[in-house]
N, C-alpha and C positions, 0 to 999 in steps of 0.2 A: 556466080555469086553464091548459090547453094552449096556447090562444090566446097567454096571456101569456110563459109558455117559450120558445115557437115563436120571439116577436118578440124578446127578452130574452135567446136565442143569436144570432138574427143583429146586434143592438146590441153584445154584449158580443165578435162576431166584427170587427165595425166597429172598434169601439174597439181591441181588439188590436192589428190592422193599423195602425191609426193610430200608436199609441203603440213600434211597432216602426221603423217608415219615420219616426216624429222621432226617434230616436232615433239611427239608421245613420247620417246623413252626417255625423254631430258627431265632431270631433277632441276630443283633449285639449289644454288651454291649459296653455303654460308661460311661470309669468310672471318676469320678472325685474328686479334693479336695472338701471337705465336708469346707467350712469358720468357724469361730471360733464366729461371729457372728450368723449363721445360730445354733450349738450346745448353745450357751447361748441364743439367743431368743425361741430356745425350750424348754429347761429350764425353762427359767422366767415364760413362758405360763405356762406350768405343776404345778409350783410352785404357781400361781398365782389362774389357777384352782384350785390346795387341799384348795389354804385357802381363796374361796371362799365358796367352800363346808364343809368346817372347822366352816366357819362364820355360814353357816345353820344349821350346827348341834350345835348350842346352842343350852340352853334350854329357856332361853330369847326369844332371835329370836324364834325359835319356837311355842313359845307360841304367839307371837304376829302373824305367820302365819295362826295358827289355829286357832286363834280369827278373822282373816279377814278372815276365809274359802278358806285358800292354804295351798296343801297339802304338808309335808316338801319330800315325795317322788318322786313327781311330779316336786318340786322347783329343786330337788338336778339332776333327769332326764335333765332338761331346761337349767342347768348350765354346765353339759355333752355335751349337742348338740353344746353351742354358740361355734363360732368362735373363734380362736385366738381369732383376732383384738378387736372382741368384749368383751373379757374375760382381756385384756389387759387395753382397757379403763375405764371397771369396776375397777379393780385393781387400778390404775391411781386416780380412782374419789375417792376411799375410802381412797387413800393416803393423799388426798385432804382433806379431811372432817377434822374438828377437834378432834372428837374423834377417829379416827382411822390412825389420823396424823403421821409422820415418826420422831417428835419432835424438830426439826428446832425451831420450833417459841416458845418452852418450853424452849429450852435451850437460846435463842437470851433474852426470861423475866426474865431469872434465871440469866443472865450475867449482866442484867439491874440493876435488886434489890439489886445485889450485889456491884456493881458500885455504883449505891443511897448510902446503909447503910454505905460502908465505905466512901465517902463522906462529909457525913452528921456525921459521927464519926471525920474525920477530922477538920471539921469546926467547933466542937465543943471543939478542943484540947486534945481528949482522942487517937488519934492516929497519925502520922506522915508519910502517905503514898504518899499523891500525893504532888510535888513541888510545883504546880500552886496557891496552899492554902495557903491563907496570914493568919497568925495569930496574 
């Protein structure tokens, strides 16, 4: 019966330590709503990154890196690292340009022209659309 004491404090000494040392390094978890803003601004960034990296894999583009001595692996590494914020303004600025425009100012000339020829179809008595036309 000693025997078994003897071994059944040093297990139950074991066990202690054990169950002390998992216990210490643990934090408390605080969990929260994830915003709906937060999941589409990650998003947009992801998104915004492929087709930044999308733009460098032309063959175009490309070629005009390798004519100025940038390497398109290096380019496409660079575009990896940036930041959101910084990947997001990129995004923003190409929106911006006109050839890589979102079409607003295509469709505002396309609505224009159109407004002209019939118009001018008007005023010339081949059509009868707008009131304000005296004929």
């Amino acid at each position: 019966m000693h025997r078994i004491r003897c071994s059944a404090r040093y297990v139950s000494f074991f066990m202690t330590l054990t169950m002390v040392f998992m216990t210490i390094p643990l934090q408390t978890v605080c969990a929260a709503m994830v915003g709906t803003e937060t999941v589409f601004t990650i998003t947009e960034t992801e998104t915004a990154r492929e087709n930044l990296i999308g733009f460098l894999e032309r063959e175009d583009i490309e070629a005009v890196m390798i004519a100025q001595g940038i390497n398109s692996l290096e380019a496409k590494a660079r575009v990896s690292s940036l930041s959101d914020a910084e990947v997001m303004r990129i995004a923003k600025k190409m929106d911006q340009l006109p050839a890589g425009g979102d079409g607003f100012g295509f469709l505002i000339g396309a609505a224009l022209i159109v407004f002209l020829v019939l118009l001018f179809t008007d005023i010339a008595g081949y059509t009868d659309i707008f009131p304000f036309v005296k004929h």
